[in-house]
C-alpha positions as CSV (number, residue, x, y, z in Angstrom):
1,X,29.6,-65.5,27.3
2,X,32.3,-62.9,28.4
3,X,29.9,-60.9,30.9
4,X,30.5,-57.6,28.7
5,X,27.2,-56.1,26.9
6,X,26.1,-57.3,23.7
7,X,27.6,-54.6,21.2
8,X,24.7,-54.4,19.0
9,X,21.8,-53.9,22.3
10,X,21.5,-49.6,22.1
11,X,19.3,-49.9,25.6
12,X,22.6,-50.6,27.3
13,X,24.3,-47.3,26.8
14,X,21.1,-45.7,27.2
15,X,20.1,-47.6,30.4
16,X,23.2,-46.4,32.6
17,X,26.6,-44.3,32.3
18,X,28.2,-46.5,34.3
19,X,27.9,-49.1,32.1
20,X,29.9,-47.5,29.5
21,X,32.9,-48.1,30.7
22,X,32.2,-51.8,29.5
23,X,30.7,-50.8,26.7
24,X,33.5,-48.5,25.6
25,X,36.7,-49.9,27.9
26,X,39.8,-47.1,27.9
27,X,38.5,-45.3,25.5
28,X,36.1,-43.7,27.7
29,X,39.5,-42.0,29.8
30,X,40.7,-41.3,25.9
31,X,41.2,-37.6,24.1
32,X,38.2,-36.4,22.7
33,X,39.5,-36.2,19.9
34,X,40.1,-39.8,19.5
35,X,37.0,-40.4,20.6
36,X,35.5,-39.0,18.0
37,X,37.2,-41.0,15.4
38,X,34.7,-44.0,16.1
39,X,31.6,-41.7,16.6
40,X,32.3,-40.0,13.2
41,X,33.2,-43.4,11.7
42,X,29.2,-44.8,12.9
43,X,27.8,-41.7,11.7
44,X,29.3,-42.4,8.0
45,X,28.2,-45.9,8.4
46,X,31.5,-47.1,8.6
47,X,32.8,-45.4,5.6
48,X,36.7,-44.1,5.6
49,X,36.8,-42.3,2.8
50,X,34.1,-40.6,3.9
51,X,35.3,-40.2,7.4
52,X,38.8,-39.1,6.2
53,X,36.7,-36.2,4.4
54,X,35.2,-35.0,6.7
55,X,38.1,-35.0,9.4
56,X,39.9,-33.6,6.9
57,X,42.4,-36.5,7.4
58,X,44.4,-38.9,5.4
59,X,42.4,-42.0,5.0
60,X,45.6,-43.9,6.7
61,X,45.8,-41.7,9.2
62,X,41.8,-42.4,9.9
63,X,42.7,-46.6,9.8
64,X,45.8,-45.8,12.6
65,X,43.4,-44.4,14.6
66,X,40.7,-46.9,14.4
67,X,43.0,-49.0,15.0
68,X,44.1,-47.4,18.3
69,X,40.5,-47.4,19.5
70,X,40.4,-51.4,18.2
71,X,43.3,-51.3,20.9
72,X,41.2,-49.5,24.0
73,X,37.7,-50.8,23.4
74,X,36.5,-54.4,24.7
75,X,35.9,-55.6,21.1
76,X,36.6,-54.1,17.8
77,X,35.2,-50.6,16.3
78,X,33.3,-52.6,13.5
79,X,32.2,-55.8,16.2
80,X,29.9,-53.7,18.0
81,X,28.9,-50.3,15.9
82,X,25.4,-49.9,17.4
83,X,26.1,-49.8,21.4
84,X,29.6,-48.8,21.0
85,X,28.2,-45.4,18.7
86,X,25.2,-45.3,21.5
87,X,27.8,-44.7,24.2
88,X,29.8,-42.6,22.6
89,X,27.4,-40.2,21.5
90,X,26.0,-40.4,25.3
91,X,29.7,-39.9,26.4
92,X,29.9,-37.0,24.4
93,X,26.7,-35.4,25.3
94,X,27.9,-36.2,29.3
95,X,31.1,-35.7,29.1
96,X,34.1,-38.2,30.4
97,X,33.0,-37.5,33.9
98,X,29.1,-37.6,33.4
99,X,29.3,-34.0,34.4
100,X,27.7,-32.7,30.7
């Protein structure tokens, strides 16, 4: 076991902020913007055509930045959709800094 949370257990986000950082690795420190990529990406049920759409982005463009946050998380966007989309939505409702 690599001592990181399970992706796929949601109490783990929920439990503690300060566990998102191992949840969510860099991308926590990331633009908003890129974190939103992901979160979108979960709420579409991992659909990129629908993602795309409703970015109003070109579905490549979408993929790069998956991609990117593939690059910043622990394990990949589509490894761990449930506790990865838990903390994000938490980060976004908190703010980078837990100050929302």
């Amino acid at each position: 076991m690599s001592g990181r949370p399970h992706g796929g257990d949601l109490t783990v986000a929920r439990r503690s902020p300060r566990l998102q950082p191992q949840i969510l690795g860099e991308l926590v420190n990331a633009d908003p913007d890129l974190t939103l990529t992901p979160r979108t990406y979960f709420d579409e049920q991992c659909n990129a055509a629908r993602v795309a759409e409703r970015r109003y982005t070109h579905r490549d463009t979408l993929v790069r930045r998956l991609g990117r946050c593939d690059e910043l998380l622990p394990r990949r966007v589509a490894d761990a959709p449930v506790g990865s989309g838990a903390a994000l939505h938490l980060l976004a409702r908190r703010g980078p800094r837990g100050d929302g």
